[in-house]
C-alpha positions, 0 to 999 in steps of 0.5 A, a space after each residue: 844184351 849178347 849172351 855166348 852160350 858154350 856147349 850150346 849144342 849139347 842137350 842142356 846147353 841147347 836148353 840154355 840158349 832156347 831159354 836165354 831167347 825166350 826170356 830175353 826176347 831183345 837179346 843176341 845169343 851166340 851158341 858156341 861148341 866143339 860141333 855144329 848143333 844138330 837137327 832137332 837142336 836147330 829146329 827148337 831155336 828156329 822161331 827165335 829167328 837170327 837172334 841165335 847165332 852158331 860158332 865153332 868152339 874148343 873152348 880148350 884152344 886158347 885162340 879159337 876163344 879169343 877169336 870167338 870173344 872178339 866176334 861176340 863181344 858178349 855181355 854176358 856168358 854162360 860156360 857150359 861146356 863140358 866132357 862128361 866122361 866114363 870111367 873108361 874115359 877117365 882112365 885111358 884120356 884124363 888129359 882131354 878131361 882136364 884140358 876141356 873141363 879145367 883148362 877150357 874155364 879158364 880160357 873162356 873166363 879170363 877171356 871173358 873178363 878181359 871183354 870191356 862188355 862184360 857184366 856176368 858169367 855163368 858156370 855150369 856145375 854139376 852135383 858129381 861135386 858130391 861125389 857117390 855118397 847118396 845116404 843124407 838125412 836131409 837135402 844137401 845145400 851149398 854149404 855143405 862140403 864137396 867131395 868129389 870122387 871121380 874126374 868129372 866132380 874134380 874138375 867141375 869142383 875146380 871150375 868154380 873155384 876158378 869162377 870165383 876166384 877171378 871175378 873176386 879179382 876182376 870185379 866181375 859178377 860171377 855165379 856158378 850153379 851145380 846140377 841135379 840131375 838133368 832129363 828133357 827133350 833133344 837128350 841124345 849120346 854125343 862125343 863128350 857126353 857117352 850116357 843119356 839119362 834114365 828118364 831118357 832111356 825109359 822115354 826113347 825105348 821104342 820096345 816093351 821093357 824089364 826094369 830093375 824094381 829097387 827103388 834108388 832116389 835122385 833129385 830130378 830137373 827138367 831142363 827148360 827148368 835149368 834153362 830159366 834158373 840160369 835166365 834168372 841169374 842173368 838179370 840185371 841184378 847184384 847176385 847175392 852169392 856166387 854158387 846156386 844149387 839147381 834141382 827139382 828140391 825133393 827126392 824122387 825115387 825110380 819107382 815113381 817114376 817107372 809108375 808115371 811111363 806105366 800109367 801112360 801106357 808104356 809097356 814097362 815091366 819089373 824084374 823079377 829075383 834073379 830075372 835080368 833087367 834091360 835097365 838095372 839100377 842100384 846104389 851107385 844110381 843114387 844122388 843126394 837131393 839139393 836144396 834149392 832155397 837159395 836159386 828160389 830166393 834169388 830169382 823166380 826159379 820153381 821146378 816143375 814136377 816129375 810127374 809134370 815133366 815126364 808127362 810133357 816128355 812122353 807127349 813130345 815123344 809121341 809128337 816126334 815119333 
């Protein structure tokens, strides 16, 4: 088994391919991205020895993926790179949006596909799918209809069409699995990702802070979580459908959380009316909450808890510190 992993030295793609390692412990792993893995990246796949593997990728270089395949020759691929852009991004740069996020697909999937090797893809997609409307009733499954509206929803929506659709027309077993929102070790800004998460802005603060007291709610997951929803869908197995949402399956409200740092000592204070917040938080924070029935029927997928994962995050914090 060789698992090519793209964007493996972002934060959840470095969880990937430490998760492929564990749960795949005869498999060759090759982590793919644009810039060599930092340090702590390095450092988490160290004990999986020369089983992982680093290359230099733009997945939106038609070549260098070509070249990249060749040398993997991969039975297995997860594409997760992506640019996760600004709207300062998406105003003034779409074309490298579109070029990484839409383009890179297609080249690393029709690629992929023309490998003799070749048994399952995997695309990471995201709930940016959903768009900015956050006022549902109910948890959102994968029927529901997409309605992205900015550039990083539009173009992930189109990845998994382009997903699909080739290996319906290549007899390739294919899947596509969107994301809630993602928290967990190694998180960190980089060139194609300019904004951590909340949990990581609470968790990396090394000062006391005023946060914003409205409460917004998101479906978190961990992502060693993520990584194991996706070891799952790699298995030797006929995949019953071609799309998984992938989330912790409840709301979580950010009051809840702030509550878990404050009960662990962090000095974390609510503003006040009128007092200014070091985090604000509000409305267009929100995300609809996913159901997940279909990534746990299809494999062994159970999400921690919030309280479970911040708790395992404050701890590595203070362990690193």
């Amino acid at each position: 088994m060789r698992i090519l992993v793209t964007g493996a030295a972002g934060f959840v793609g470095g969880h990937i391919a430490r998760g492929l390692a564990q749960a795949y412990p005869d498999a060759r792993l090759i982590a793919a991205d644009l810039s060599a893995p930092p340090q702590d990246i390095l450092a988490c796949w160290h004990p999986y020895g020369g089983r992982i593997t680093t290359c230099l990728l733009d997945v939106a270089d038609r070549g260098a993926v070509e070249d990249c395949m060749v040398g993997a020759e991969p039975t297995h691929v997860v594409h997760a790179a992506a640019v996760t852009p600004t709207a300062e991004q998406e105003r003034d740069a779409p074309g490298r949006i579109i070029e990484v996020n839409i383009g890179g697909t297609l080249a690393v999937l029709d690629t992929a596909m023309r490998m003799p090797g070749i048994r399952r893809i995997v695309t990471v997609s995201s709930g940016a799918v959903f768009g900015r409307f956050q006022t549902l009733a109910e948890p959102v499954d994968e029927d529901a209809p997409a309605v992205p509206d900015m550039l990083y929803g539009i173009t992930k929506l189109a990845s998994e069409g382009i997903t699909s659709r080739l290996g319906a027309l290549r007899g390739i077993s294919t899947a596509s699995i969107r994301l809630g929102s993602v928290y967990g070790d190694l998180e960190r800004t980089t060139a194609t990702r300019h904004r951590t998460s909340l949990v990581h802005r609470l968790a990396s603060a090394t000062s006391p802070l005023v946060v914003s007291s409205r409460d917004i709610v998101r479906d978190w997951v961990h992502a060693d979580d993520v990584a194991a929803a996706v070891a799952g869908l790699l298995a030797d197995r006929p995949l019953r459908w071609n799309l998984y949402h992938v989330g912790g399956g409840e709301g979580v409200g950010w009051r809840r959380i702030v509550e878990i740092f404050r009960r662990a000592g962090r000095p974390v204070a609510w503003s006040g009316v009128g007092m200014p917040a070091d985090i604000e938080v509000g409305e267009q924070d929100a995300r609809p909450v996913f159901c997940i029935d279909r990534i746990r029927a299809e494999t062994a997928f159970r999400p921690r808890s919030i309280e479970a994962g911040v708790m395992g995050l404050i701890e590595q914090t203070k362990a690193s510190a």
